[in-house]
C-alpha positions as CSV (number, residue, x, y, z in Angstrom):
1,X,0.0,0.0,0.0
2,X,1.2,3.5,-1.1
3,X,1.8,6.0,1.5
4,X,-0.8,8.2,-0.6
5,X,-3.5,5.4,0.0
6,X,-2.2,5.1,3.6
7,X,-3.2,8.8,3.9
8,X,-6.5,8.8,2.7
9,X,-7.6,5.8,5.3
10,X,-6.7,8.1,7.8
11,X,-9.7,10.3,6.5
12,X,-12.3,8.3,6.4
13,X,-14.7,7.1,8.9
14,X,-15.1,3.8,11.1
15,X,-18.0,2.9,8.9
16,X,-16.1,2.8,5.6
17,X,-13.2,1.5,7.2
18,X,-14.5,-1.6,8.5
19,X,-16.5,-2.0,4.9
20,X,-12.7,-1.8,3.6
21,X,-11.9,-4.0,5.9
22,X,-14.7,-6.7,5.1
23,X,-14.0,-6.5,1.5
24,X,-10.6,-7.2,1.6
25,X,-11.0,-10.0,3.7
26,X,-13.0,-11.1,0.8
27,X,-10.7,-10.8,-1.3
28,X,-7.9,-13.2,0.6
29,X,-10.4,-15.9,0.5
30,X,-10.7,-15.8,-3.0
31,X,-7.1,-15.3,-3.2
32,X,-6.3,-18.7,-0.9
33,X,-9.1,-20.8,-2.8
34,X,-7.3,-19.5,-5.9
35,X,-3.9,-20.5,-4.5
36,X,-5.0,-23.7,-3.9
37,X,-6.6,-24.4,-7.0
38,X,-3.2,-23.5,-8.2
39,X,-4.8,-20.7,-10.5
40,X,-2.7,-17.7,-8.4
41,X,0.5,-16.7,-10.3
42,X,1.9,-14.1,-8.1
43,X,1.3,-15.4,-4.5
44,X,2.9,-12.8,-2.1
45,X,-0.3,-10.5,-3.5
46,X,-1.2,-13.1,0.0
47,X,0.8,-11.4,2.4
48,X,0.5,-8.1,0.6
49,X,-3.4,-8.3,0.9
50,X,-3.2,-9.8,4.7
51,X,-0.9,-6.7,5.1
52,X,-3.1,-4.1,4.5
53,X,-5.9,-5.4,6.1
54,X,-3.6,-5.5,9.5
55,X,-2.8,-1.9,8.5
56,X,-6.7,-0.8,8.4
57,X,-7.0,-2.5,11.5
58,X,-4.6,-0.7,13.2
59,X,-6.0,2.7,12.1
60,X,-9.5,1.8,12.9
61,X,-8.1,1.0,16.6
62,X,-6.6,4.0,16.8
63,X,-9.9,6.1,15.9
64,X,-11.7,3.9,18.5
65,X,-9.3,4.5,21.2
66,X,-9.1,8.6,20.7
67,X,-13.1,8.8,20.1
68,X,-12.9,7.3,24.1
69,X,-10.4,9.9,25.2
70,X,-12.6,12.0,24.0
71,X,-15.0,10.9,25.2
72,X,-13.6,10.5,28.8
């Protein structure tokens, strides 16, 4: 994932970010079933997808916990 595209998840909202997230996840499946099936050519696009979904994670965790800060 691009810094750019890094940046922009950063703007958006819990909502779309757990869509994102959904949708990647998603994608992986079909990426493992494809890997199995021995259709996938490049197989780190795997660990790239897994990757990015760990990095949305991480962002949407971080909007949780400073929406309870300020909250508190």
């Amino acid at each position: 994932m691009k810094t750019k595209d890094k940046k922009e998840l950063h703007l958006k909202s819990l909502k779309e970010l757990n869509n994102l997230v959904n949708v990647a996840k998603d994608v992986v499946v079909g990426l493992r079933l494809d890997k199995t099936q021995n259709k996938l050519k490049n197989t780190s696009q795997l660990a790239v997808k897994r990757k990015e979904i760990a990095q949305m994670l991480t962002i949407i965790r971080g909007k949780e916990l400073s929406e309870k800060m300020k909250k508190a």
